[in-house]
PDB file of N, CA, C and O in Angstrom, chain B, residues numbered from 101:
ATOM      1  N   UNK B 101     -19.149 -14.644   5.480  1.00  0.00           N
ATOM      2  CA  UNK B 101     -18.028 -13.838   5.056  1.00  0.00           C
ATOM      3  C   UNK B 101     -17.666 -14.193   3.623  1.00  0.00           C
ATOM      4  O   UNK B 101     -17.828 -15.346   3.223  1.00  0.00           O
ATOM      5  N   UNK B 102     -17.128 -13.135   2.753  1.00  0.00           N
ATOM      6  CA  UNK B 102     -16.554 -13.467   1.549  1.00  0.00           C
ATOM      7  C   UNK B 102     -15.192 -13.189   1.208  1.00  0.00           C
ATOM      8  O   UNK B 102     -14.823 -12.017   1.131  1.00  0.00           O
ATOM      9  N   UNK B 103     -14.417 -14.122   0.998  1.00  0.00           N
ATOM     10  CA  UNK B 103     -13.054 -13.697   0.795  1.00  0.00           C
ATOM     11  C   UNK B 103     -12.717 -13.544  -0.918  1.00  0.00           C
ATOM     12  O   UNK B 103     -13.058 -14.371  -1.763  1.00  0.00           O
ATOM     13  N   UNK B 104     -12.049 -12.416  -1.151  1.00  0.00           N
ATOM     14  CA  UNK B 104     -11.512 -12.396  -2.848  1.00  0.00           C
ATOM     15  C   UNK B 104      -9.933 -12.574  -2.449  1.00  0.00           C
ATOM     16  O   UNK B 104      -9.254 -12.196  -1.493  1.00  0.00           O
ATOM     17  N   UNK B 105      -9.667 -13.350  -3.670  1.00  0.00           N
ATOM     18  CA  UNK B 105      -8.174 -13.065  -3.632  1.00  0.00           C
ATOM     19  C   UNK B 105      -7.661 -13.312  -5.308  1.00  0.00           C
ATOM     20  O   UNK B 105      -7.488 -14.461  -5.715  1.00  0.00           O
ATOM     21  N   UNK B 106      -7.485 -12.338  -6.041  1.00  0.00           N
ATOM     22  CA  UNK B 106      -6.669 -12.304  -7.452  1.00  0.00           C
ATOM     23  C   UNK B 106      -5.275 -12.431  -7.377  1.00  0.00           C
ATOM     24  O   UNK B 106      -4.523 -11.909  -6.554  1.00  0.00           O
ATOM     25  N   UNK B 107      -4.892 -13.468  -8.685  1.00  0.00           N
ATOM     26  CA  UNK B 107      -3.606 -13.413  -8.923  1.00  0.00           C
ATOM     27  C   UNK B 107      -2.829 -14.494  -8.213  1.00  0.00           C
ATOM     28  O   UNK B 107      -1.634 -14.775  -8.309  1.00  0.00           O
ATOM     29  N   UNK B 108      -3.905 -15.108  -7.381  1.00  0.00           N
ATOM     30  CA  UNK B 108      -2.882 -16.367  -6.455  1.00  0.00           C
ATOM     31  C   UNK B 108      -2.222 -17.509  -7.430  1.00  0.00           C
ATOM     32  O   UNK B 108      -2.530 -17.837  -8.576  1.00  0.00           O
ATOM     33  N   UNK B 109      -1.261 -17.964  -6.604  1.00  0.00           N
ATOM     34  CA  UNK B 109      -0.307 -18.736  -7.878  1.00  0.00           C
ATOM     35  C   UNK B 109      -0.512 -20.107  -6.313  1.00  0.00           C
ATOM     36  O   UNK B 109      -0.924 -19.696  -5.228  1.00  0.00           O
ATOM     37  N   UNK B 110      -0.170 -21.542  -6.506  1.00  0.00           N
ATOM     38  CA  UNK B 110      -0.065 -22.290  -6.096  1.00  0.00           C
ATOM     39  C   UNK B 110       1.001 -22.525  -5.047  1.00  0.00           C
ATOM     40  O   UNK B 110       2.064 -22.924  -5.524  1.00  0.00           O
ATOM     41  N   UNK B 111       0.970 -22.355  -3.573  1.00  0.00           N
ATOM     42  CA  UNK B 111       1.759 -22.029  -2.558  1.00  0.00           C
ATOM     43  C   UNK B 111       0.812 -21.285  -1.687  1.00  0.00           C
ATOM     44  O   UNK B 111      -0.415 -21.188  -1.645  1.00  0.00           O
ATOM     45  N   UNK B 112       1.926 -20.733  -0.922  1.00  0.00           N
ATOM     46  CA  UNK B 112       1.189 -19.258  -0.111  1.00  0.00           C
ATOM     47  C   UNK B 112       1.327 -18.420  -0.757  1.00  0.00           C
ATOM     48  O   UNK B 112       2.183 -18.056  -1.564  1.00  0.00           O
ATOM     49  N   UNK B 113      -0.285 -17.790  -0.107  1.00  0.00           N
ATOM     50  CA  UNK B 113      -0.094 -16.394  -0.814  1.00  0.00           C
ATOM     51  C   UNK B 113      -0.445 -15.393   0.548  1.00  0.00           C
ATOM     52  O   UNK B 113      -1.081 -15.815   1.513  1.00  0.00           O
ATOM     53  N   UNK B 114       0.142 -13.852   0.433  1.00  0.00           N
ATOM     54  CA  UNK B 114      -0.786 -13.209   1.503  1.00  0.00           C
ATOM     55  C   UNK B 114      -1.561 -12.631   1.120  1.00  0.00           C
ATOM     56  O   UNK B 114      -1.643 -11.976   0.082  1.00  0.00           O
ATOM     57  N   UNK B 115      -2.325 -12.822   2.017  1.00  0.00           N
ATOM     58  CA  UNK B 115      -3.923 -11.799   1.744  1.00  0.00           C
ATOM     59  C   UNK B 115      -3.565 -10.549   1.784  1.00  0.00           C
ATOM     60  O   UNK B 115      -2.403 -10.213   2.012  1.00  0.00           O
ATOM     61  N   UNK B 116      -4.456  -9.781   1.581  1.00  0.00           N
ATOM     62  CA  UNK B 116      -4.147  -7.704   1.037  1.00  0.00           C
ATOM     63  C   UNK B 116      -5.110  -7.163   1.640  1.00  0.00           C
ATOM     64  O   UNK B 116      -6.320  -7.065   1.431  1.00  0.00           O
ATOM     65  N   UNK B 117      -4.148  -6.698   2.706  1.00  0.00           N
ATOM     66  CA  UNK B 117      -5.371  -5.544   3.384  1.00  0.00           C
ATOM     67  C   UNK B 117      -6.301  -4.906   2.813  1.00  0.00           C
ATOM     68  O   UNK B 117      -6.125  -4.472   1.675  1.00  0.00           O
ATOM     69  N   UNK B 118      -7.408  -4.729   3.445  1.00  0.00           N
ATOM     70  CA  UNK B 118      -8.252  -3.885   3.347  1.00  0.00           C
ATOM     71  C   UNK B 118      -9.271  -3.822   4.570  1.00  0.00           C
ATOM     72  O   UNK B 118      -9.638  -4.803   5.216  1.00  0.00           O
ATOM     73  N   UNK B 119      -9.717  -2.338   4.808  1.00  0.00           N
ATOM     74  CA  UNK B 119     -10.228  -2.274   6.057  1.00  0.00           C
ATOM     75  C   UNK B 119     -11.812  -2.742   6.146  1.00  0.00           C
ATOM     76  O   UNK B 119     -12.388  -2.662   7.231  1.00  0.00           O
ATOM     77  N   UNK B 120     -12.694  -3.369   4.642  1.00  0.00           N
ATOM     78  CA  UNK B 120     -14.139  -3.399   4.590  1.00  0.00           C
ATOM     79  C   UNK B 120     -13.953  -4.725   3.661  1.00  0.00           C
ATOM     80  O   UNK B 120     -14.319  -4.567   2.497  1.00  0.00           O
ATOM     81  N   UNK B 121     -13.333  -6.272   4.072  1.00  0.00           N
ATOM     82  CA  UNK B 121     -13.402  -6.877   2.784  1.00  0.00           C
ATOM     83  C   UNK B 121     -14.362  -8.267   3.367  1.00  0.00           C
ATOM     84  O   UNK B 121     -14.444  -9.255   2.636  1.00  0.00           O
ATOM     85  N   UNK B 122     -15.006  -8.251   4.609  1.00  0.00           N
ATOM     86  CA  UNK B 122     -15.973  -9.162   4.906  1.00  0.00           C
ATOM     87  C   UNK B 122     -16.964  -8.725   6.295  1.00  0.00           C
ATOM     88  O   UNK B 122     -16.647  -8.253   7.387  1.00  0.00           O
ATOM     89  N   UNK B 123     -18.270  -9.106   5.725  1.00  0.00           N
ATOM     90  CA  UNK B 123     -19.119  -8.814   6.386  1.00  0.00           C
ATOM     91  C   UNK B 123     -19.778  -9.902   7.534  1.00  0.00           C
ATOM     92  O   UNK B 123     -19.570 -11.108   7.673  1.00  0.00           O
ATOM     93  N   UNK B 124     -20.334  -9.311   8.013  1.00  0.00           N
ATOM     94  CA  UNK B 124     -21.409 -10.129   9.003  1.00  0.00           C
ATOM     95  C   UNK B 124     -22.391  -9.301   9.362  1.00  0.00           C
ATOM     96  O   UNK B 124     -22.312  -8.321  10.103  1.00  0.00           O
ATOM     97  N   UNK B 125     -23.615  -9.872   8.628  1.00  0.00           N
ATOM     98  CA  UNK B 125     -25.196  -8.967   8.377  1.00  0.00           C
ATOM     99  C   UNK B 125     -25.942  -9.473   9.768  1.00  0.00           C
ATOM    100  O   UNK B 125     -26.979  -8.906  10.112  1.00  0.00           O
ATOM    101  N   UNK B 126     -25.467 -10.403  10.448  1.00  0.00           N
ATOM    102  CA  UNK B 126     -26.261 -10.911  11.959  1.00  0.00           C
ATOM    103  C   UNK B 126     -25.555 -10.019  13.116  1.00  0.00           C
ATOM    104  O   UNK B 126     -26.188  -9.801  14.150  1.00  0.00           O
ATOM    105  N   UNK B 127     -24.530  -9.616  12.982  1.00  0.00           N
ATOM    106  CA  UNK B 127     -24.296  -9.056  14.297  1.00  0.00           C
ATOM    107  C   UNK B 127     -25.309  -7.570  14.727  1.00  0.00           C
ATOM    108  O   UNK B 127     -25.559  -6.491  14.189  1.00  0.00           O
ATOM    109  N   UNK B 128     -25.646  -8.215  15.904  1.00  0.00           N
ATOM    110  CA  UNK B 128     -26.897  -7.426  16.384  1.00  0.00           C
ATOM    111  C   UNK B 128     -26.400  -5.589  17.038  1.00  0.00           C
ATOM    112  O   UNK B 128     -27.261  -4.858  17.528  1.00  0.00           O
ATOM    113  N   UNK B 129     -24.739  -5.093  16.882  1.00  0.00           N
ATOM    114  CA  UNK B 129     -24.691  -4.080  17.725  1.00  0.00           C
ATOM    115  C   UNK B 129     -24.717  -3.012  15.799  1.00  0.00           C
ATOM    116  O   UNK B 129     -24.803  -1.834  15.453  1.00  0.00           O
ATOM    117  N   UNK B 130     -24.588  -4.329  15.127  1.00  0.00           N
ATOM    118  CA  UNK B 130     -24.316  -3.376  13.619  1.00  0.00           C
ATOM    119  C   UNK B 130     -22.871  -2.669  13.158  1.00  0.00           C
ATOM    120  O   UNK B 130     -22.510  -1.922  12.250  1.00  0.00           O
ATOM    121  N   UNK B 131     -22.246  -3.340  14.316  1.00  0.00           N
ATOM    122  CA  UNK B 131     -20.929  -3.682  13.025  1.00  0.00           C
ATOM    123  C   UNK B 131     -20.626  -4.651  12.465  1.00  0.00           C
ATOM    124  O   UNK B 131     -20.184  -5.736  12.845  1.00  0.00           O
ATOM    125  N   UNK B 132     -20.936  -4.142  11.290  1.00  0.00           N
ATOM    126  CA  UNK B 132     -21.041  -5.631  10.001  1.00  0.00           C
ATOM    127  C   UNK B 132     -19.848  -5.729   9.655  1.00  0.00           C
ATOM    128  O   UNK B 132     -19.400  -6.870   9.546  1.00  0.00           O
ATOM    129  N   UNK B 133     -18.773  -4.328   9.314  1.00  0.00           N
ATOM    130  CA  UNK B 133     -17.894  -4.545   8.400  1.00  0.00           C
ATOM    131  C   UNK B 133     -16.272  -4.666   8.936  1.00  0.00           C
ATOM    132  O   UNK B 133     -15.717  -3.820   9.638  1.00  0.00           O
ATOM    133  N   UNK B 134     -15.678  -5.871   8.451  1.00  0.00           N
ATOM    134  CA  UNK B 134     -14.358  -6.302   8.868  1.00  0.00           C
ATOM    135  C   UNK B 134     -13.250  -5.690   8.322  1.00  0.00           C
ATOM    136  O   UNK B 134     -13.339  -4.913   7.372  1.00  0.00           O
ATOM    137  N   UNK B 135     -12.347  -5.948   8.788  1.00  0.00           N
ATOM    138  CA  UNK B 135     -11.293  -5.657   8.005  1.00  0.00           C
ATOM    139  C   UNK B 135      -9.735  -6.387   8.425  1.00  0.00           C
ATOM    140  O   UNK B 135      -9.632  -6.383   9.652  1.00  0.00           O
ATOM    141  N   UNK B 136      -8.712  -6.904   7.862  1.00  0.00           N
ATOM    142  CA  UNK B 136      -8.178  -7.846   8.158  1.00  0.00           C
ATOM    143  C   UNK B 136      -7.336  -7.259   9.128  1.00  0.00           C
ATOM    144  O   UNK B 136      -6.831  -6.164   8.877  1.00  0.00           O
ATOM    145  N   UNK B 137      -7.112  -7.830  10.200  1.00  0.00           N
ATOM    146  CA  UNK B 137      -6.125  -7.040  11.600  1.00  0.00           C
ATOM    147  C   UNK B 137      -4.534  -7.945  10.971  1.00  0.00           C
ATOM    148  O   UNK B 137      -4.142  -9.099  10.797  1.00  0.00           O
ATOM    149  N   UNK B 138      -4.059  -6.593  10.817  1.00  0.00           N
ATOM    150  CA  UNK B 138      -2.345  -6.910   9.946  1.00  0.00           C
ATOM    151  C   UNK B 138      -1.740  -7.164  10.850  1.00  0.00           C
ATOM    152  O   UNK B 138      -0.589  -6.992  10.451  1.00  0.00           O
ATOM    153  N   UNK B 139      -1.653  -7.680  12.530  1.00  0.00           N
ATOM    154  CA  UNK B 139      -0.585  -7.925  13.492  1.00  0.00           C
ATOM    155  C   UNK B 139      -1.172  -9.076  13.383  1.00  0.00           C
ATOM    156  O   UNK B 139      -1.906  -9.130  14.370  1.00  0.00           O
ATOM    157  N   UNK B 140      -1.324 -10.257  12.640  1.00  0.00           N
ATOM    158  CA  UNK B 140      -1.653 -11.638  12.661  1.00  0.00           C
ATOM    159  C   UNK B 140      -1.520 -12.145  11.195  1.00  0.00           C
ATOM    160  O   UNK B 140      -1.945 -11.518  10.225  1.00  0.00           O
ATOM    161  N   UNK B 141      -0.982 -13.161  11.145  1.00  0.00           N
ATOM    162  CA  UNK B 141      -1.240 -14.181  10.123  1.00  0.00           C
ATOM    163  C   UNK B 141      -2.477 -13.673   9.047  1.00  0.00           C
ATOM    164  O   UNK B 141      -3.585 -13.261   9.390  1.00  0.00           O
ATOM    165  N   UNK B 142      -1.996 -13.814   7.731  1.00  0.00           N
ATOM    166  CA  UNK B 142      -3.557 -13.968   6.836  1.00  0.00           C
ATOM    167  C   UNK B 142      -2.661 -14.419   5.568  1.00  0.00           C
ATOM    168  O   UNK B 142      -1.805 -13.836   4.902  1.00  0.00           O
ATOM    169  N   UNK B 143      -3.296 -15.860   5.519  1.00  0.00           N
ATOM    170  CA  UNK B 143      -2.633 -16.618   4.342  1.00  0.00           C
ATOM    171  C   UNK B 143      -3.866 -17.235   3.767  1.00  0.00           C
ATOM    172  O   UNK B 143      -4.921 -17.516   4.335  1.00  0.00           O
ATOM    173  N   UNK B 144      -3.534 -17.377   2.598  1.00  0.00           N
ATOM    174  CA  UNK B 144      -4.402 -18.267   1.984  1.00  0.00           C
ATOM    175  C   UNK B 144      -3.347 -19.261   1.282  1.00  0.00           C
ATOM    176  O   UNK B 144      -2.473 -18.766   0.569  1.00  0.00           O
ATOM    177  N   UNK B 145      -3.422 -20.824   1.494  1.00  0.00           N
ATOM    178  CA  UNK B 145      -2.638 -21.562   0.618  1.00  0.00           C
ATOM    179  C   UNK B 145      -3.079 -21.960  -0.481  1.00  0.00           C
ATOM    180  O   UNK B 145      -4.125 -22.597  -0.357  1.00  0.00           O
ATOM    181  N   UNK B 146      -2.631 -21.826  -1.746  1.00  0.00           N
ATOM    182  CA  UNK B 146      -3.775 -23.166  -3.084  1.00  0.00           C
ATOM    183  C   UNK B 146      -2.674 -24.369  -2.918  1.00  0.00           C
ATOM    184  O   UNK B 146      -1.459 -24.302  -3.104  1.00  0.00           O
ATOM    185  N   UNK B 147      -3.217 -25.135  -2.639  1.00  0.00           N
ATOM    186  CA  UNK B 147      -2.716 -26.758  -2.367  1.00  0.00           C
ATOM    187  C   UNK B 147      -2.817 -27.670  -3.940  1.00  0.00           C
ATOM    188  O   UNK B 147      -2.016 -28.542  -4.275  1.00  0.00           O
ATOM    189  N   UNK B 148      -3.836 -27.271  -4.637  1.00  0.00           N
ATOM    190  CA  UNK B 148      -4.099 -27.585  -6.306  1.00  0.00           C
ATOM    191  C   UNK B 148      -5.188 -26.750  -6.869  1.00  0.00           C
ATOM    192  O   UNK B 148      -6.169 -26.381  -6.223  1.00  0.00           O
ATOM    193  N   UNK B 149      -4.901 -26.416  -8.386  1.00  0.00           N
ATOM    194  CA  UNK B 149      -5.570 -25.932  -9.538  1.00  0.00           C
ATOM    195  C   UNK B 149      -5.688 -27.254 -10.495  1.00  0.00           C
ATOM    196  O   UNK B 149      -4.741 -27.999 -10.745  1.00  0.00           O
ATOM    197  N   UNK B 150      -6.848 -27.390 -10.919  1.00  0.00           N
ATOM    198  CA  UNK B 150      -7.187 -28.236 -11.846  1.00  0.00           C
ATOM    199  C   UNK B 150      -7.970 -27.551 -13.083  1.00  0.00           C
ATOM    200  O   UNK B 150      -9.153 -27.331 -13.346  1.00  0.00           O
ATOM    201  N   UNK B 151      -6.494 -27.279 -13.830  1.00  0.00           N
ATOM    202  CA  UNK B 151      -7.487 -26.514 -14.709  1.00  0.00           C
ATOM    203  C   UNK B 151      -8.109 -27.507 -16.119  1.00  0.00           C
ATOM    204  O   UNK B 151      -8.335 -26.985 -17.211  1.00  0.00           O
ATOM    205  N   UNK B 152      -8.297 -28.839 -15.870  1.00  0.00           N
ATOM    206  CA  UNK B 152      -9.063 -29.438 -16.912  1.00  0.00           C
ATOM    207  C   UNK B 152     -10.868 -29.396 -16.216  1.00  0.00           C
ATOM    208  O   UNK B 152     -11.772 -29.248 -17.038  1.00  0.00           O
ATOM    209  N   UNK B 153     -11.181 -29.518 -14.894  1.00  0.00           N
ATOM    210  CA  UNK B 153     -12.230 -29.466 -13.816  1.00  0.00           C
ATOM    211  C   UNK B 153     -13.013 -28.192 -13.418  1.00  0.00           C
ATOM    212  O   UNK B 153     -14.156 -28.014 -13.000  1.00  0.00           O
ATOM    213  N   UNK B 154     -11.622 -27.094 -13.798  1.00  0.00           N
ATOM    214  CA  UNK B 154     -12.104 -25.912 -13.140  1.00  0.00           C
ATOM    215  C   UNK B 154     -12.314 -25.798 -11.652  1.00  0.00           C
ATOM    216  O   UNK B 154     -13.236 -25.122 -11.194  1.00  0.00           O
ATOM    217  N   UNK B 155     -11.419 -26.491 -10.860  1.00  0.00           N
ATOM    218  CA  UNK B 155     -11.123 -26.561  -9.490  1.00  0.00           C
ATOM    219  C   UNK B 155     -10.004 -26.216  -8.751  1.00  0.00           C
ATOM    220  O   UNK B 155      -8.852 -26.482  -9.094  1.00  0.00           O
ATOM    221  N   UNK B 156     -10.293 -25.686  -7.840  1.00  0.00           N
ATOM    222  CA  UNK B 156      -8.922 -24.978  -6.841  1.00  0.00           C
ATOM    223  C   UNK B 156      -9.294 -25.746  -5.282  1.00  0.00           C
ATOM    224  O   UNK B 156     -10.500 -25.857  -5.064  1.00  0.00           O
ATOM    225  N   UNK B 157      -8.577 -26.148  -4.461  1.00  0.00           N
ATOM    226  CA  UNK B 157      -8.409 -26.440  -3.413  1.00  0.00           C
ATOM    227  C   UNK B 157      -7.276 -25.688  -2.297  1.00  0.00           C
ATOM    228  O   UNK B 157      -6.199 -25.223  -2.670  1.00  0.00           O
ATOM    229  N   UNK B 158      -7.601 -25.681  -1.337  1.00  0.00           N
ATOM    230  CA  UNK B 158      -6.514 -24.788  -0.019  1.00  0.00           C
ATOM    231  C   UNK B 158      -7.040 -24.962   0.885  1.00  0.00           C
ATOM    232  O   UNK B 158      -7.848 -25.831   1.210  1.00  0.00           O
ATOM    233  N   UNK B 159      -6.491 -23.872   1.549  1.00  0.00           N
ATOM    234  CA  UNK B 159      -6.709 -23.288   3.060  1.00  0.00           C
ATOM    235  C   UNK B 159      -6.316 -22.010   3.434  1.00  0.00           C
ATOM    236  O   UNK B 159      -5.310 -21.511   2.929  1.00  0.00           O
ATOM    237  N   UNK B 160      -6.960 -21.441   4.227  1.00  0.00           N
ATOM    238  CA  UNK B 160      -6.795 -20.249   4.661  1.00  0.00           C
ATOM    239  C   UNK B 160      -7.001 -19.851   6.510  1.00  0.00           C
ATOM    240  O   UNK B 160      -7.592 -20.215   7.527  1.00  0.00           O
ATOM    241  N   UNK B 161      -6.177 -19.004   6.059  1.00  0.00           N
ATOM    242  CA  UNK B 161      -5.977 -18.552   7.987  1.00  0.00           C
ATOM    243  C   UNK B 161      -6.223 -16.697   8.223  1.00  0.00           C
ATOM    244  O   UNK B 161      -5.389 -16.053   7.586  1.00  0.00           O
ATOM    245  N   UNK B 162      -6.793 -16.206   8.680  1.00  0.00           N
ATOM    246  CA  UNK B 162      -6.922 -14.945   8.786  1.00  0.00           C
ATOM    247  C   UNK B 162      -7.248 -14.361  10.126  1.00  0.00           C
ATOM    248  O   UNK B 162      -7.616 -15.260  10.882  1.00  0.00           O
ATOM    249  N   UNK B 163      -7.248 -13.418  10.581  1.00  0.00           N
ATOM    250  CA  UNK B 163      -8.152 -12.559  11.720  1.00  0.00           C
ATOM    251  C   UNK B 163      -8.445 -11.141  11.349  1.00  0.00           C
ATOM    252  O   UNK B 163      -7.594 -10.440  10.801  1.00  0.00           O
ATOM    253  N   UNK B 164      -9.778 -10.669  11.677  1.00  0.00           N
ATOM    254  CA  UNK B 164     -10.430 -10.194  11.149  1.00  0.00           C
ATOM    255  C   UNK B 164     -11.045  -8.880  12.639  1.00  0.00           C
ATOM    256  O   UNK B 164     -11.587  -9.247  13.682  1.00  0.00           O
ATOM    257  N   UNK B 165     -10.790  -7.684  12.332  1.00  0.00           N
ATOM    258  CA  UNK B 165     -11.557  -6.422  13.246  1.00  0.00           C
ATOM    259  C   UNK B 165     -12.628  -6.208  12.982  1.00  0.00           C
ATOM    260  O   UNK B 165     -12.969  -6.480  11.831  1.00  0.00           O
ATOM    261  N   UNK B 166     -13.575  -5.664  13.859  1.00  0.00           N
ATOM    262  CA  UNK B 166     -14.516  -4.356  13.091  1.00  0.00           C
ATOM    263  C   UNK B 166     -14.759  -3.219  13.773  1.00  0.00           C
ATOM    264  O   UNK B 166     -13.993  -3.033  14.718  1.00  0.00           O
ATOM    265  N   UNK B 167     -15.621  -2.369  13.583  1.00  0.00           N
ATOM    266  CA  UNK B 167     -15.517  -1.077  14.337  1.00  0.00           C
ATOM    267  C   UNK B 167     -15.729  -1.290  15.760  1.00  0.00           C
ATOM    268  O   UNK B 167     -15.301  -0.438  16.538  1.00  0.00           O
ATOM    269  N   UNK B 168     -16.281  -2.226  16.161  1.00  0.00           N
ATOM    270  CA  UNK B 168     -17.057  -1.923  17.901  1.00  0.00           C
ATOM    271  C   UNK B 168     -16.005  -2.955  18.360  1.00  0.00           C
ATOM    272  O   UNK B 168     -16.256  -3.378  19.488  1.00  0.00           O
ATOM    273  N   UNK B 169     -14.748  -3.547  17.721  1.00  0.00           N
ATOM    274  CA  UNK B 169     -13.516  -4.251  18.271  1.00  0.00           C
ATOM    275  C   UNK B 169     -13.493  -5.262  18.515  1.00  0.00           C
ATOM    276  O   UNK B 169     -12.613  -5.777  19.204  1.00  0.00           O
ATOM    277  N   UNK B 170     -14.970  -6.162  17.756  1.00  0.00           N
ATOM    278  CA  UNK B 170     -14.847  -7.413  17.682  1.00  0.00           C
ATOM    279  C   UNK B 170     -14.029  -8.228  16.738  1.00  0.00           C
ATOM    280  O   UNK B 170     -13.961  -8.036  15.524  1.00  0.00           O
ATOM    281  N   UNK B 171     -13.353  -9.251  17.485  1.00  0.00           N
ATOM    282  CA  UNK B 171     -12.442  -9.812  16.635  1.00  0.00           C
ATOM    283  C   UNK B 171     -13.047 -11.425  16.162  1.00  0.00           C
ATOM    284  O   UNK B 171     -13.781 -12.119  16.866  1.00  0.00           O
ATOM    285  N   UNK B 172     -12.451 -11.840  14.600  1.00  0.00           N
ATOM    286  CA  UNK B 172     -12.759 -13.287  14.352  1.00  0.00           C
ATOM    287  C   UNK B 172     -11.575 -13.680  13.960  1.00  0.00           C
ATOM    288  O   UNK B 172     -10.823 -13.022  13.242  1.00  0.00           O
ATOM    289  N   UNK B 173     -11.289 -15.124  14.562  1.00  0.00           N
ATOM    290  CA  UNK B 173      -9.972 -15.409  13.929  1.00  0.00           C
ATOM    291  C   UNK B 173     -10.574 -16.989  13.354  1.00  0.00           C
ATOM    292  O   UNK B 173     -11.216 -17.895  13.884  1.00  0.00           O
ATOM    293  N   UNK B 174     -10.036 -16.779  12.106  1.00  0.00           N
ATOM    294  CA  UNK B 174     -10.493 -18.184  11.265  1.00  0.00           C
ATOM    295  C   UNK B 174      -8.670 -18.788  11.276  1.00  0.00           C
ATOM    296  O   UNK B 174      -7.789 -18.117  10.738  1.00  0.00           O
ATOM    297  N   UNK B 175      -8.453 -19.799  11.806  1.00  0.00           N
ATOM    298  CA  UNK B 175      -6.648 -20.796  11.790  1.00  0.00           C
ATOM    299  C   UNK B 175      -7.166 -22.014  10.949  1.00  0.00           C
ATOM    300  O   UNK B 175      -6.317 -22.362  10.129  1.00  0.00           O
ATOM    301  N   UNK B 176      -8.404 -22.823  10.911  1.00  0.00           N
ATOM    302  CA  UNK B 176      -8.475 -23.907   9.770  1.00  0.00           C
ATOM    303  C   UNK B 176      -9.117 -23.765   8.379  1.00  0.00           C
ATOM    304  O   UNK B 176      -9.104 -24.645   7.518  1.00  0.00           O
ATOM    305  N   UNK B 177      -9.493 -22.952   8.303  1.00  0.00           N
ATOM    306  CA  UNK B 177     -10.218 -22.589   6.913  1.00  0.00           C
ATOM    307  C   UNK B 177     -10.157 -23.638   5.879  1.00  0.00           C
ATOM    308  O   UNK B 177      -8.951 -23.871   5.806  1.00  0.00           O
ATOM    309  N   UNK B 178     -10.692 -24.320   5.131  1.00  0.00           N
ATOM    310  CA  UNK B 178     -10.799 -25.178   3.755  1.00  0.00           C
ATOM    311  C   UNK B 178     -11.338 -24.851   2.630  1.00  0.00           C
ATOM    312  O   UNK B 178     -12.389 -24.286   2.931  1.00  0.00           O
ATOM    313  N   UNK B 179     -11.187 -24.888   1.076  1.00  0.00           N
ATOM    314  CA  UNK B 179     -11.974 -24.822   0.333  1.00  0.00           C
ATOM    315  C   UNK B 179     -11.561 -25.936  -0.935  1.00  0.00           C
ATOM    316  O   UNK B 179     -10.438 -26.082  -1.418  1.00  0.00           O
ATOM    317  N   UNK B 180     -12.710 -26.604  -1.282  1.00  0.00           N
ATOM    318  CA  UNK B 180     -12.439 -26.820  -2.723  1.00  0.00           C
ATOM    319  C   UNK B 180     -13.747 -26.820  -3.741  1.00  0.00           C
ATOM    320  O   UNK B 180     -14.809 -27.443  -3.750  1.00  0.00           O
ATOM    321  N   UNK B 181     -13.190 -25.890  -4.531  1.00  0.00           N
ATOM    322  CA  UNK B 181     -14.380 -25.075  -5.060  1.00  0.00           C
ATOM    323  C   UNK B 181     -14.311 -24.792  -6.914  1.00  0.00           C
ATOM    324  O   UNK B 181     -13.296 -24.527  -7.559  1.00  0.00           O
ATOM    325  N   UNK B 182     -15.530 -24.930  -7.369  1.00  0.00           N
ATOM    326  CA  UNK B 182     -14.978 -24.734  -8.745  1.00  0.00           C
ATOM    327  C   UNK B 182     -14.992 -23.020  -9.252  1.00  0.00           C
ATOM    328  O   UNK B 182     -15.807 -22.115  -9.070  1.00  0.00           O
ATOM    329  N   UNK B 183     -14.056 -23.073  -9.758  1.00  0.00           N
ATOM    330  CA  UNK B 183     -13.787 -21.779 -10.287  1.00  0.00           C
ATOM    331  C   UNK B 183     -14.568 -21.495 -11.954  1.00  0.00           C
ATOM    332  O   UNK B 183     -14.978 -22.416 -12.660  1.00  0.00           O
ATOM    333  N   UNK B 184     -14.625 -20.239 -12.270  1.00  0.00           N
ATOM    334  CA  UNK B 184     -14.393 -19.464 -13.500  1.00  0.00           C
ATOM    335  C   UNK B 184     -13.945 -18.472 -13.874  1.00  0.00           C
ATOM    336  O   UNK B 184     -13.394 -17.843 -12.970  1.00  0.00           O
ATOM    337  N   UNK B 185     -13.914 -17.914 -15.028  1.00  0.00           N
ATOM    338  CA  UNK B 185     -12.962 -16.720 -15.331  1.00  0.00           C
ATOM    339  C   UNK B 185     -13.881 -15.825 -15.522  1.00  0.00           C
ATOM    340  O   UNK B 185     -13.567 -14.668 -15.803  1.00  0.00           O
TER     341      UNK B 185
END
């Protein structure tokens, strides 16, 4: 799966719907494409920006539909990752 998120500032932020914003190319019935189910939680926190490193750290929580009504729910999510512009 790929998550975008522009404009996050350090805290919570909420994620922004959209009905096609992560895939899964293995599911065998061929619904690949997700979309975030808005009756649940979808946060992403930045916990730190290091902008001498070019690093961001968080967490994120989401649940996720797709057409044939499979659901994914990610509650521990982690990242610390280097960024660019």
């Amino acid at each position: 799966m790929r998550l975008y998120r522009y404009n996050s500032a350090i805290g919570i932020n909420e994620l922004q719907y959209s009905s096609k914003d992560y895939s899964d190319y293995l599911n065998e019935a061929g619904c690949i494409s997700y979309g975030i189910d808005t009756s649940f939680v979808k946060r992403l926190t930045i916990l730190k920006i290091d902008t001498v490193n070019y690093t961001v750290l968080g967490t994120f929580e989401f649940t996720v539909l797709n057409q044939c009504s499979d659901t994914v729910k990610i509650e521990d999510g982690y990242f610390d990752l280097e960024y660019r512009f």
